[in-house]
Every structure is written in C-alpha cells, then in structure tokens.
N, C-alpha and C positions, 0 to 999 in steps of 0.2 A: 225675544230676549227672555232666558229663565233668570230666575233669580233665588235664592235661598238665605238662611240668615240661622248662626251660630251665636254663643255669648260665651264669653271670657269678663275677664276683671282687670283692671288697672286699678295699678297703686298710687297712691299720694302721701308718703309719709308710712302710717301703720294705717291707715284709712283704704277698702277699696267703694271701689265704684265701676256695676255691671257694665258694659261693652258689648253693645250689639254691634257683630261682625259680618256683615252683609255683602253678598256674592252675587254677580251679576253677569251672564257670558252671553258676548253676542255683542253687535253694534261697532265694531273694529276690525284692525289687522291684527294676528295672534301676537297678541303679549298680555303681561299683567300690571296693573295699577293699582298702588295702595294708597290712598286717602283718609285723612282723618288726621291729621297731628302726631303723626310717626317720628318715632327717633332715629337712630340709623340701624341699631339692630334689628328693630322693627320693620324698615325698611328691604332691609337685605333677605328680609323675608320672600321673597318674589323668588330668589333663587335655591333659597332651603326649601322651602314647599313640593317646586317644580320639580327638584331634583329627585327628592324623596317619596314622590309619587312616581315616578319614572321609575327609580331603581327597586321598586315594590310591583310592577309590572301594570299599575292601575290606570294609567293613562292623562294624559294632560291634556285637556282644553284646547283643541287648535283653532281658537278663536280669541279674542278681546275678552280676557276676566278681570273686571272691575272689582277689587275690593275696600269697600266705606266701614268705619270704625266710627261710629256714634256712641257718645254726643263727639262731635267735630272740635268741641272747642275744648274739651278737656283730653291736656298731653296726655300721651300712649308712650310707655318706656320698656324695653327690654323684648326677648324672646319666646316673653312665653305661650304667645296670641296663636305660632305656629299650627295647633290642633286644631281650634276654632276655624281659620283661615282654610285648612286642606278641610275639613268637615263643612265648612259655606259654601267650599267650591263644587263636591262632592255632590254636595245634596243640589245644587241648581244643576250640577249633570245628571242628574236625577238617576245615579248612585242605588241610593238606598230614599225611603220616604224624608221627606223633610221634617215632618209634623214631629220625630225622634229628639229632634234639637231644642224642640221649645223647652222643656223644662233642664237643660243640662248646660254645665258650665264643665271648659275643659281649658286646661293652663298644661304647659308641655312644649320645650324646644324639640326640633326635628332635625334629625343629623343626615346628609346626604344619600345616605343608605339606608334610611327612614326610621333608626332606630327613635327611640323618642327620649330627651336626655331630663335629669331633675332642671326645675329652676328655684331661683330665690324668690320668698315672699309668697311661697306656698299656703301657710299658715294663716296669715293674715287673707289673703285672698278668698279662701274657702268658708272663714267665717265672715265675712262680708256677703257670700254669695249664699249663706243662712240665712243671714238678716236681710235679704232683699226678696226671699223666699223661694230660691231654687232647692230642689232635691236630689240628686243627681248629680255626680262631680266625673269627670275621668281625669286621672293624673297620673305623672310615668310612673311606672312602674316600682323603681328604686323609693318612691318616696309614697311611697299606699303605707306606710305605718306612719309617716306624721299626717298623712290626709285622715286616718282613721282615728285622729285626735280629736277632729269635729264631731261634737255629737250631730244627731239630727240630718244627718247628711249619709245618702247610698256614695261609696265610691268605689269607681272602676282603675285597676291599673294595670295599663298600657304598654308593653317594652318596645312595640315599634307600630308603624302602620296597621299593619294585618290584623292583630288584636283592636285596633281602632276600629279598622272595620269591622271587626264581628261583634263589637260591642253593638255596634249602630244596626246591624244587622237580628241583631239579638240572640246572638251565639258569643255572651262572653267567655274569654279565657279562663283558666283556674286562676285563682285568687290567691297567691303562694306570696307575702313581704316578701322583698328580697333580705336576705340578710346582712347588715351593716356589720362594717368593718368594727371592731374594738372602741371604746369609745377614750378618745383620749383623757388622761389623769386630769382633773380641775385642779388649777393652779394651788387649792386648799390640800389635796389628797398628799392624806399621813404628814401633815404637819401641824404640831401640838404643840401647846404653849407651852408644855413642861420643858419642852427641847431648849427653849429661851432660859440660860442661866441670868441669875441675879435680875435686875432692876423690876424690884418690886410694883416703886410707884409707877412706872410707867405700863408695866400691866393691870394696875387698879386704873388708869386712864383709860385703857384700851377697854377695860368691863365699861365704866361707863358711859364710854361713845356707843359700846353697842347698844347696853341695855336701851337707853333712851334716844340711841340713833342719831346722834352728836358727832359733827366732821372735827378730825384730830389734825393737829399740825405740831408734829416731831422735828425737833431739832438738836441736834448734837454732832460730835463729832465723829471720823466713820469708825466703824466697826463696831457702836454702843449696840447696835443692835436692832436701829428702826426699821429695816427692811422686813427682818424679821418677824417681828412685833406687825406688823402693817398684809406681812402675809396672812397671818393669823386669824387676823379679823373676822373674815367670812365664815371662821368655823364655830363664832361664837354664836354669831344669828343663827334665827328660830328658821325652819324650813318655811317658802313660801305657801300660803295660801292659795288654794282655787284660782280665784278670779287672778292674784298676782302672777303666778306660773303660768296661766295661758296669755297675761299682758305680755310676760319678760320670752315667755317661748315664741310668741310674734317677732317679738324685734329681733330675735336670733336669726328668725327665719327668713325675715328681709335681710337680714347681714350677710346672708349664704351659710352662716354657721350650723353644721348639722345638729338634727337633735337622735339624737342616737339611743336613748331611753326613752320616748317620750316626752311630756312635758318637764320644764328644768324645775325641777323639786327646791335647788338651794341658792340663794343670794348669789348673784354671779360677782366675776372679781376682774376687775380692767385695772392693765398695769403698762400705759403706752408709755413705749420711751421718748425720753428728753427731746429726742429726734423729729418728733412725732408730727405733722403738719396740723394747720388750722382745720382744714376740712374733715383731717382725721380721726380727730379731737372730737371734735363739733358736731361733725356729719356733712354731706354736701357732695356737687357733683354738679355737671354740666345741663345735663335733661331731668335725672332722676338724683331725687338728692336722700343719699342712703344715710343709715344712722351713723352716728360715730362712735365711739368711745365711752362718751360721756350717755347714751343712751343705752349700749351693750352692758353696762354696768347700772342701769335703772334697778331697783329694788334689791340694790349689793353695793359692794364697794369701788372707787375710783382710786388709786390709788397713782399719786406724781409721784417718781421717787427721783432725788435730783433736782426739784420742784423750780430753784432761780436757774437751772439751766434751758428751761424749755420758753421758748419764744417768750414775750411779753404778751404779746397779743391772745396768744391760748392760753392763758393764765386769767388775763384780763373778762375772758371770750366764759368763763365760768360763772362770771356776775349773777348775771339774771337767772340763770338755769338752778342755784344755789337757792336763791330767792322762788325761783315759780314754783320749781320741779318737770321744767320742760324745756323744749328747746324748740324757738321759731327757727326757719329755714327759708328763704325767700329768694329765689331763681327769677332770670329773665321769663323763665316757663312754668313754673313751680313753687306750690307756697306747701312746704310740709310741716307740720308739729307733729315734733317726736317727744313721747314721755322721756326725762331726765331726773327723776325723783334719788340720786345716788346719793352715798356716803362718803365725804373726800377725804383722803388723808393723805397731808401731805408730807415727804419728808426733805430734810438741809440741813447741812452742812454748816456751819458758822462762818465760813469764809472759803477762797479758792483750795487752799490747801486743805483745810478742813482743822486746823489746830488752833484758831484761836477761840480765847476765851477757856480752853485749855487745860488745865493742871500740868505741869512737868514735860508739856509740849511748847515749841519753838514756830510764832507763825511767821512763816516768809513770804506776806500777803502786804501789801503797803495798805494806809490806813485807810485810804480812799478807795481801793482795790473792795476792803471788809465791807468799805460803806455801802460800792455799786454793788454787791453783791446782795446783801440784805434788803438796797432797794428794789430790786427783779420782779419781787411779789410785794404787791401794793396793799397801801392801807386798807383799802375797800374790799382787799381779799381777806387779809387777816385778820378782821373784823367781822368776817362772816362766818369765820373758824370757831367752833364754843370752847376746846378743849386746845391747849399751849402747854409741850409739858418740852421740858429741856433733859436728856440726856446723859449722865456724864460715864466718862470710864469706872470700873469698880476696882477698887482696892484687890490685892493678890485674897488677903485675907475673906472680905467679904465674898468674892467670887465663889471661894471655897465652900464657903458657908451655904450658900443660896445652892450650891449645884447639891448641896444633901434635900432641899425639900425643892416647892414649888407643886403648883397642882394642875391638873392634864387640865386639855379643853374642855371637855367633859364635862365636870365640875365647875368649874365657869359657864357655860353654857347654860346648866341648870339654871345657876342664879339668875343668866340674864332672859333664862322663859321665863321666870316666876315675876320677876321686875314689869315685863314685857304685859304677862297676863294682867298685873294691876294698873296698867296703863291701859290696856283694851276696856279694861272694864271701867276708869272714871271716866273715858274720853268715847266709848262706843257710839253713846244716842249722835255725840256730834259729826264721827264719820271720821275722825282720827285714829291712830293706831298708838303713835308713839310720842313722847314729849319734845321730841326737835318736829315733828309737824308742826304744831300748832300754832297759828299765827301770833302776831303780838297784840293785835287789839283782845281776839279769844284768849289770848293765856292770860292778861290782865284781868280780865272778866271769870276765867273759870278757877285758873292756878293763881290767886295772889302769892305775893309777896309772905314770906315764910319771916319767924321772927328772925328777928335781927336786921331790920330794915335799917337802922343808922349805916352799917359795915358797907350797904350798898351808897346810902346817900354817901357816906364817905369817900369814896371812890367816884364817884361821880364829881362831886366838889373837888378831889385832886386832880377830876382831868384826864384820872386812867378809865372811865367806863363813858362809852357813847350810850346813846339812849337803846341802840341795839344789842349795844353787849350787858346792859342791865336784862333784858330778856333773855339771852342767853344763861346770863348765872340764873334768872328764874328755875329755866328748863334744866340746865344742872344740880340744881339743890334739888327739884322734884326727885330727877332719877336719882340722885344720889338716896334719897329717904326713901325711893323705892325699893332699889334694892338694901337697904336695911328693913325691909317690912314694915313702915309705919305708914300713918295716913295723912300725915302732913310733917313737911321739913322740918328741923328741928335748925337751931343759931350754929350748931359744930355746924351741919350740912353746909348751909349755905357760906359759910366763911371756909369750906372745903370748896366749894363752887367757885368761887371769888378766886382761889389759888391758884385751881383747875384753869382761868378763863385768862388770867395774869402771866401763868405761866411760871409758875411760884414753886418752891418743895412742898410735896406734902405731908406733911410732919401732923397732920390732923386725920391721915388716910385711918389708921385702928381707930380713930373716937367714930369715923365715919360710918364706918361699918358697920360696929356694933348697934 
C-alpha cells in the first residue's frame, strides 16, 4: 500500500484550521473512500476527482483509494479540498515526488472536465495557512488576484489539471490574473447628501451617528426622506484601515462576494429586505454556518428599512451582537464566531398606513392596529438605539428654501475625519477608535460626565433614561463637542444629547455646533 498526504484548510466561521489530506491505494476492490467528517459536497468529491482526472487523460487508480481528512473530529464543509484530494492521490501513484506537497496548501473545486473552479472563503483560508507557516498556496486561477492579497505567501494559479500538474512538476504556467468582470456600483456610488432636499436636523443626526459611530433610528412618515438619509451614511465614514479592510475583505470572501479591487477600502453597507430570514440576517446554515448580513455589514452600516415589518425574531436576534460586536453561531456540527461590530439604522413608519401622528394627513389605521405596530420593535432594542430623531413633511415654502443650499458629502465627511481623528487620539492607548465603542464602566472612568449633570439626573428621575441610555447621552455629548472642536462637552452639548436620545426637535443644533 502507497500512501501520500496533501494539506488544504477548513473553515470555522472566519477562523481556518490546516487539513492534512491523506491518500492511501491498495488494500480493496477499486473504489474511493473519504473519511474524516465530510459534508456532502465534500463527499461527492469521489466523483469530481475521478472524473476530472479521467477527462485530463492522467489515469485513475484501479484499486481501493482511501482518503482521511485529519484531524477527524473537526467538520470538513464545502468543495474546495478537491486539489488537495487529486494531488494525495497523485502523489501515492507516485505521479510526481511526494516530498512537493509538504510545504503547499491548495483550495480549488474541480469541474468534470478538470477545469478548476473559484471557491468561497479564499481569503480567510490562505491567511490561516500564513499563520500556521506554509509558503506556498495553489488556487484557481480566476482568483490569483485576491490570493495575491496575502503577503508572505508564493501563489500559483491553476485553470485546470494540467497546470496543476506542472506546478507539482515544476514547470509552472504563466502567471497572467484573469481579468474580473466590472465591479458592480456600491450601494453608496454617486449618492450625496446634497441630493437630500431640506431636513436639516435630521442630517445634523446623520453627522453625528457617523462621527462618533452611534446606531440611528428614524421615524416618520414615507416619503420624509429616511431611506435616503440612511443611504448616505456610508459616504460619510472615514475609509477602513489595514488591519479593518483585510478583517471586512475576509468575511466577503467566505460570503462568496467578489472582491474585485482588491481589498474593500470603504465601510460596507447591508440593506436586507423585511423579507429577509433569521439565518439571513444572523448567518447560519446546516454543516457550514456562513456569515449573514449582520456580519457583511461589520465595520459599515446595517441598515432595516421597514424595521416593524421584518420578523420579531430578527429584530430581537440583534441584542447581543449590538452589545459585543459579534455574533455566536452554534450548529449540531459547528460553533462559529463572526465579527458583527456594524452600525444600525433603523427606519418606520408611524403606523400601517404611514399617516399618523401626521400633519394634514388622515390615518386609517385603528388605534390598536398603531399600537401593534410600534410594538414590533422592542424596548431592549430601542434602548440600544443612541440617536431617535422623528421626521416630518416640509412646508412648500421651507422645501423651497432648503433646495437653494445644503452641503455635498464631502464637506461633511471632512468634519466627521477631524471628529474621528480626536477620538483616535483621546481613546488610542486603550484600543478604541470611536465613542459608541466604549464600554460603560470605561466611559465612566475615562469620559465623565460633562456639565450639566442635573439635565441627565432629570431624566433619569422622570423615568425617560435607563441607566444605559445615560451612557449613551454620555457618548453623544462627547461627539457632539467633538465635532465642534473642543476638549470637553460643554451643558448646550449635552442637553443637544438628551434630545438627540429622546427623540426631541433640535432647536439647540446651531448653539451645538458652534
């Protein structure tokens, strides 16, 4: 009996973990076995392999080939083991040397005719197989420019068999990217705040959820304008960082989503509809539990538009992820943790119809009808909300008015790097970025309380602030006096905070500013 051994990677979440894939012929009637805690695509591997060396003219084993996937007890999901699998078989038919495979890791489905097709979770894979200290990658073809993402890493790519074997052989093919299709517009591109006629305040909201990275929840009736506003968002953040652009271009990369540029430079933007399932949402899945929505949108914005129309459950399903910045995932086979660190904004409607509460509108919504409807989304959500701003239609006159000025994103944006930058710099030594990170026992400790501390004990005494949303006006008053340039809040700010958290006009936004 010969025997040979390849290595691939399985994923668990954005986490991999090396795969020794071990080939064994001899000892049986001709067939193949795959062992090891196989899924079913992985499984069905027996006949992509078989096929694909066959229609490549190289010859199939007509003997018993055994292939083991160690460790055994950690799940194996998806297709991409196929290269590793034909290269274990390969090399125990003593092919090419075996000693070739010890340092190389190779991820790649195999299509009947041997071409060799992309897979998901590329990304992640290959930097796993860094950190475990291979040097050496082969991956298909089409995707050698996001393989070539990984520093620290030779990589080969493969469009079908043939080139596999001359890699192994040591007559690589030319090294040509293939060229990627167009990269489709991000939900942001060419949309500018200026386009948003009139409501002022509630684009002074929109600055300061970005600035200080605070989730909004808009509510008015339709057509005010919250979609809009909520599209916006993403073009106000600052472009991602290093280390965040290779976290956020990971989990693209397990998603299936191409990267087509390289890594994603800017705040991604998720915008699942009301329709949307729990798993969708969430992340999950039977063997392999993929990220969801709420992780595609890690270090960008989430936005519910519709927000009491989407399940209970996936509203509810936000809790903790709002709170950690993650998202556990726990399978009969599979325990994943996916980064969720987004920014939510939610938008609604005041009622089914969308007219009450109203001006000069008529609601044909019974009162119980308003009531289930505002209770959809629950207290423990809207309490984790910092920014409540309400909506309303504008005057003929005022509309008028507001479409002569208004300022691009641009211009806003500026403000909200320079906000941004004096937050990195009072919060750096501790490993924070921005003032909706920071927890509540640290923001006690680092950010006290700005004057005007009776307006909050106030509030607390009526009843309207839980001890959470006293932190929250914290972390609003800061950025609010950030972006006015000072070094600590001033009594306007924080009674502009209070509003901001209430849900109140703000009739304090110019003293704020200034």
């Amino acid at each position: 009996m010969s025997t040979a051994r390849a290595y691939s990677v399985a994923l668990v979440g954005v986490e991999g973990a090396i795969v020794e894939v071990e080939a064994a012929i001899g000892g049986g009637l001709p067939r193949m076995v795959i062992v090891g805690l196989a899924d079913a695509a992985l499984a069905e591997a027996r006949e992509r392999c078989r096929a694909a060396v066959h229609s490549k003219g190289l010859g199939w084993p007509a003997q018993l080939v055994t292939v083991n996937l160690s460790p055994a007890t950690l799940p194996k999901a998806g297709s991409h083991f196929d290269l590793a699998i034909v290269s274990s078989v390969c090399a125990a038919a003593e092919r090419f040397d075996p000693a070739v495979l010890d340092d190389l890791v190779l991820l790649g489905e195999l299509g009947l005719d041997g071409r060799v097709r992309p897979v998901r979770g590329l990304l992640p894979a290959l930097l796993a197989a860094v950190a475990a200290g291979f040097g050496t990658a082969i991956v298909p073809a089409a995707q050698l420019r996001e393989a070539q993402l990984v520093e620290g890493l030779t990589v080969w790519g493969v469009a079908d068999l043939l080139d596999l074997v001359a890699v192994l052989l040591g007559n690589p093919p030319d090294q040509h990217p293939v060229a990627e299709p167009e990269a489709e517009a991000q939900p942001t591109t060419g949309k500018d705040l200026i386009d948003v006629a009139g409501q002022l305040e509630a684009k002074w909201a929109l600055e300061v959820g970005a600035a200080g990275r605070h989730h909004l929840f808009m509510h008015g009736p339709p057509g005010v304008g919250k979609t809009l506003l909520a599209e916006r968002l993403p073009g106000l953040l600052p472009d991602l960082d290093a280390s965040e652009s290779l976290e956020v271009s990971a989990i693209h990369s397990l998603a299936g989503l191409p990267l087509h540029d390289g890594l994603i430079r800017r705040p991604p933007y998720a915008d699942p509809h009301h329709s949307a399932s729990l798993a969708s949402v969430v992340g999950g899945g039977a063997r392999m539990a993929l990220p969801g929505s709420i992780s595609r949108a890690h270090r960008g914005v989430l936005f519910l538009d519709e927000a009491p129309e989407f399940p209970p459950r996936v509203i509810e399903a936000l809790r903790v992820p709002l709170e950690s910045g993650r998202v556990v995932l726990g399978r009969a086979m599979v325990h994943a943790v996916y980064p969720a660190s987004f920014q939510l904004v939610l938008a609604a409607n005041p009622c089914p119809c969308g007219n009450a509460v109203t001006r000069g509108a008529q609601c044909r919504c019974a009162p119980m009808a308003v009531r289930r409807y505002a209770e959809r989304i629950s207290g423990p959500i809207l309490d984790r909300i910092d920014i409540h701003h309400h909506l309303t239609p504008m005057s003929r006159a005022y509309l008028k008015a507001a479409q002569a000025g208004g300022e691009p994103t641009a211009v806003v944006a500026a403000r909200v790097a320079e906000a941004r930058a004096r937050q990195r710099r009072r919060l750096a030594e501790h490993g924070w970025r921005t003032n909706g990170e920071v927890p509540g026992p640290a923001l006690r400790r680092l950010l006290p309380l700005p004057r005007g501390i009776e307006l909050v004990d106030e509030a607390v005494t009526r009843g309207l602030l839980s001890a959470r949303g006293v932190d929250k006006v914290v972390r609003l008053a800061w950025t609010i006096g950030d972006l006015a340039g000072v070094d600590r809040p001033t009594r306007d700010h924080l009674h502009t905070a209070l509003a901001m958290r209430r849900g109140e006009q703000l009739g304090v936004m110019s003293d704020a500013r200034a």
